[in-house]
C-alpha positions in Angstrom: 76.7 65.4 -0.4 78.8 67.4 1.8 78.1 68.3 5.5 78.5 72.4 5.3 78.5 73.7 8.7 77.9 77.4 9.0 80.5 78.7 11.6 79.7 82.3 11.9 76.1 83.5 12.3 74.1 85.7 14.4 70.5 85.5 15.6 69.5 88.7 17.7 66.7 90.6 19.5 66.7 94.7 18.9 66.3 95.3 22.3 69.5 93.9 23.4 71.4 95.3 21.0 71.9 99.3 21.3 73.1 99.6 17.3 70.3 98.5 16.4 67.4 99.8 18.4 69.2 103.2 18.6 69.7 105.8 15.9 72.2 104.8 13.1 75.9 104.3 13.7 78.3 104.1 11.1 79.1 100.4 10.9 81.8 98.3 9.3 79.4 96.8 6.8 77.8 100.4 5.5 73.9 101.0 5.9 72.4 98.5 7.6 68.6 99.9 7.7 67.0 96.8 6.2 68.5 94.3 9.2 67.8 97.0 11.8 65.3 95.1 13.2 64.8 91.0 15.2 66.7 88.6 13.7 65.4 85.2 14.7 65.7 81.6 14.8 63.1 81.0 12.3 64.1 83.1 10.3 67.6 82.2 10.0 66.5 78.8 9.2 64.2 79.8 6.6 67.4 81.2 4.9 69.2 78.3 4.5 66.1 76.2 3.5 67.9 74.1 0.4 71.7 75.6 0.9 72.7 72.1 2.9 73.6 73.0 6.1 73.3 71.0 9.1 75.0 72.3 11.3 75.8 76.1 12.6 77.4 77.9 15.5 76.7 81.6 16.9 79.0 84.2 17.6 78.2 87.0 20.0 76.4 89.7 18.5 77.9 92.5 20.6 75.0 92.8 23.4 75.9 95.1 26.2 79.2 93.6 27.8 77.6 93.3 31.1 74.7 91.0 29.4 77.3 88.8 28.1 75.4 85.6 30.2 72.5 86.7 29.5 73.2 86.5 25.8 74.5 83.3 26.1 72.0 81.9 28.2 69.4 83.5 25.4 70.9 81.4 22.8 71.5 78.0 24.4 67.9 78.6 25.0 66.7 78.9 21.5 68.5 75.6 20.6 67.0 73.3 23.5 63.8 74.7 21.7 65.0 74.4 18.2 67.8 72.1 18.4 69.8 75.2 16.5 72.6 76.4 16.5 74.8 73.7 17.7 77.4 75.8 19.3 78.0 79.3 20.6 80.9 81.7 21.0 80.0 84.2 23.4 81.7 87.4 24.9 83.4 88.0 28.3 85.8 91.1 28.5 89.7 89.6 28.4 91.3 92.9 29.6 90.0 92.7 33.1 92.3 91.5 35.5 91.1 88.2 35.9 88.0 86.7 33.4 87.9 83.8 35.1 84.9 84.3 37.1 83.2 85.2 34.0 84.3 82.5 31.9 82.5 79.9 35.0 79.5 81.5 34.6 79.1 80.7 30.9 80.6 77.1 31.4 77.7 75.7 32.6 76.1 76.1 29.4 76.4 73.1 27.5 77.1 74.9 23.9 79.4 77.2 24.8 82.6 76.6 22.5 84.3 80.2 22.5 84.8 83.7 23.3 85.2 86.8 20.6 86.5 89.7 21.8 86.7 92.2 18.8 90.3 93.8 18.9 90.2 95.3 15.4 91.1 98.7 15.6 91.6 100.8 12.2 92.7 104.6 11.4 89.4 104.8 9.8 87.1 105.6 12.5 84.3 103.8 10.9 86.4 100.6 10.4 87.7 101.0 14.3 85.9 98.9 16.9 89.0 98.8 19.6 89.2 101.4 22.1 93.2 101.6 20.9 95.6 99.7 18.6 97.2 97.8 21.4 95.2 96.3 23.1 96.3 93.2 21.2 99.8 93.7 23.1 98.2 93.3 26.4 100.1 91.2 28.8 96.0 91.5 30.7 94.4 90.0 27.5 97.1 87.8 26.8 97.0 85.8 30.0 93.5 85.9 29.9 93.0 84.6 26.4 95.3 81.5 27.5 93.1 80.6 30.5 90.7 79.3 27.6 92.9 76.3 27.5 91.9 74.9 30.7 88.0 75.6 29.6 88.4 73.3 25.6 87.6 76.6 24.4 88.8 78.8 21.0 89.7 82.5 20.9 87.9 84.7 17.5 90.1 86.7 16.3 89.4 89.9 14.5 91.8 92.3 13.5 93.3 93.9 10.9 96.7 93.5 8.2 98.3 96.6 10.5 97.5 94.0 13.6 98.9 90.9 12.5 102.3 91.0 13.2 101.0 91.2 17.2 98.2 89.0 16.6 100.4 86.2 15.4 102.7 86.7 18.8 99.5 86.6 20.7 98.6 83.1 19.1 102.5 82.2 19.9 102.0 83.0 23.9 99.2 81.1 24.0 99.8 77.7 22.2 97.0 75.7 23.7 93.9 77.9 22.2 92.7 77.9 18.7 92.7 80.9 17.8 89.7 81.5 14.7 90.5 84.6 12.2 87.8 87.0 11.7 86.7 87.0 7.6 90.3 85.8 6.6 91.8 88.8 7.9 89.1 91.5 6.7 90.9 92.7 3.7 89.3 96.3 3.5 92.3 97.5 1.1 92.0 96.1 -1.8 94.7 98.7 -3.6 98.5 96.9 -4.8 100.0 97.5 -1.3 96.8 97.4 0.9 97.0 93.5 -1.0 101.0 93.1 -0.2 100.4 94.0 3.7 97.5 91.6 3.6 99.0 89.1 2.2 102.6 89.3 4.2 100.1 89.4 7.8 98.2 86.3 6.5 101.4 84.5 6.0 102.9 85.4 9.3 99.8 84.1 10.9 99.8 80.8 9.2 102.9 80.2 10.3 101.3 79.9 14.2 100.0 76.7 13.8 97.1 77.2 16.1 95.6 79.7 14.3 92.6 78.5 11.9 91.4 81.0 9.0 87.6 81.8 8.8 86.4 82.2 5.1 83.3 84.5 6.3 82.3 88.3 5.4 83.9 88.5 2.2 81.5 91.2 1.0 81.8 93.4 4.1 83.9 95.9 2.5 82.6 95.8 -0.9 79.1 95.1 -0.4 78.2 92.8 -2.9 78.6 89.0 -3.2 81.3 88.9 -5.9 82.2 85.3 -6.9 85.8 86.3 -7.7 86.7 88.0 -5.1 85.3 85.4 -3.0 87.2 83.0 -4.8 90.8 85.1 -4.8 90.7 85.7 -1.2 89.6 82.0 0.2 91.7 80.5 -2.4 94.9 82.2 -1.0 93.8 81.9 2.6 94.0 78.1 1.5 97.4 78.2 0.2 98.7 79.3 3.7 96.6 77.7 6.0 95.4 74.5 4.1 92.2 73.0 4.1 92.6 71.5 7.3 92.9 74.8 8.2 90.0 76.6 6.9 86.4 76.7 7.5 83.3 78.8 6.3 81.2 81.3 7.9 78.1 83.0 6.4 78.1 86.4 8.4 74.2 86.5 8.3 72.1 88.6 9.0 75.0 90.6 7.7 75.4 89.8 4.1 71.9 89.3 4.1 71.9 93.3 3.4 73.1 92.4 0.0 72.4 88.8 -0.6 70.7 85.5 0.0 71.7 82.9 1.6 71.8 80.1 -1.4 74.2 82.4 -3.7 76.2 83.1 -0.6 76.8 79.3 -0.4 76.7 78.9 -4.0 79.8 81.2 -4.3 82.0 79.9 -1.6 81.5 76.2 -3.3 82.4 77.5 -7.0 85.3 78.8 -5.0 87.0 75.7 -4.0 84.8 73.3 -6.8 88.5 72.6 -8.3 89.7 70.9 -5.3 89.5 67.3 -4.2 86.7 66.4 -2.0 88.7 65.6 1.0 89.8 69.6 1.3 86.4 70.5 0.2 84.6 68.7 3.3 87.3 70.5 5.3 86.9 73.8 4.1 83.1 73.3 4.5 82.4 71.4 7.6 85.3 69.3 8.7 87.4 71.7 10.3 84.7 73.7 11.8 83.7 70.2 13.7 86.8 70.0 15.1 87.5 73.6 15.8 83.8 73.8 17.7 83.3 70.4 18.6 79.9 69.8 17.1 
């Protein structure tokens, strides 16, 4: 059987998280209503019941940026309690002058493996969670993000095809990071050239050799778990980047809105099922070891 590791979920309480215990926002994902509510560790691991993960790791679920410790120090606590998740990436804000004080304060717990700071910014409002397009080009975040070096930790990276011509020089100026890409590079075009632009960014970024592709919310833009578009995106990711180079993420709660958590699995492994085993442990728990250190 194959260790699967799920590298990309969220657990979360309403009351820390303003999108959720407020009035609707438009969100990247579309209507949300039916996850607008706790999210918990039990019940995350009542989803995966039977879908052969043993391991996971949490990425920040966009508390208020001055709760970042408190997030972090939330989650480390639900694992000495439930011995899940297994790591964490959490947030500290990279275009202060200096994070490093902030980046100490979430060192002493023992999980922490990351930071995301979402940089995706889109002329679609709804699609836009930057303040501004370039921030990615800030010399600020840039020197922050490379301070991560000296702490073993890896940068998420989210951004769009119209961003990853800087987010691949941003990766360049900071060769000691891993940086992790968001949902393979959240193809939200899925028209001839909105596929072209998509495909040339991916390439550029596999070129930066410290850059490691994320096969995770593949249904955010078309809302449905569709095998072969699950398979057409991951399999290309895998042509650039490799196995070695690629690891899965379940989004949940997210694509809970319109799946479960078995089929979810169940698609990403009919995905790859034509490769040899080796890239298949890779794609599915290999790389996300080594990335996060689990």
């Amino acid at each position: 059987m194959i260790m699967t590791v799920d590298a990309h979920h969220h657990i979360w309480r309403r009351a820390d998280l303003p999108w959720l215990s407020g009035p609707m926002q438009p969100r990247i994902f579309g209507p949300y209503e039916a996850i607008k509510r706790d999210y918990l560790i039990e019940e995350f691991l009542k989803d995966l019941e039977g879908a052969g993960i043993e391991k996971s790791v949490y990425v920040q679920a966009n508390w208020a940026s001055d709760q970042f410790e408190k997030e972090v120090g939330w989650v480390q606590s639900i694992a000495d309690e439930h011995g899940w998740p297994h790591g964490i990436v959490g947030f500290v804000d990279c275009l202060q002058d200096d994070v490093r004080a902030d980046l100490n304060k979430l060192k002493r717990y023992p999980l922490m493996r990351g930071i995301r700071q979402q940089l995706h910014w889109h002329e679609n409002p709804q699609f836009r969670f930057a303040a501004s397009p370039d921030q990615i080009t800030s010399e600020i975040l840039m020197r922050n993000i490379a301070r991560l070096a000296d702490y073993g930790w890896c940068f998420e990276l989210q951004v769009f095809s119209s961003q990853m011509r800087d987010a691949a020089n941003l990766a360049k100026a900071c060769p000691d990071v891993t940086f992790v890409l968001q949902h393979a590079g959240m193809l939200e075009d899925l028209s001839d050239s909105g596929r072209i632009r998509w495909r040339d960014g991916m390439q550029r970024l596999a070129d930066q050799q410290n850059i490691v592709c994320k096969l995770s919310g593949l249904g955010t833009f078309i809302h449905q778990n569709d095998v072969e578009h699950i398979q057409d995106v991951t399999l290309q990711a895998i042509s650039w980047f490799g196995a070695e180079r690629c690891l899965f993420g379940s989004n949940f709660p997210i694509e809970k809105l319109w799946t479960d958590y078995g089929d979810l699995i169940g698609a990403y492994r009919r995905a790859i099922s034509g490769m040899n085993m080796t890239d298949q442990t890779a794609i599915l728990g290999a790389t996300a070891e080594r990335v996060y250190r689990l």
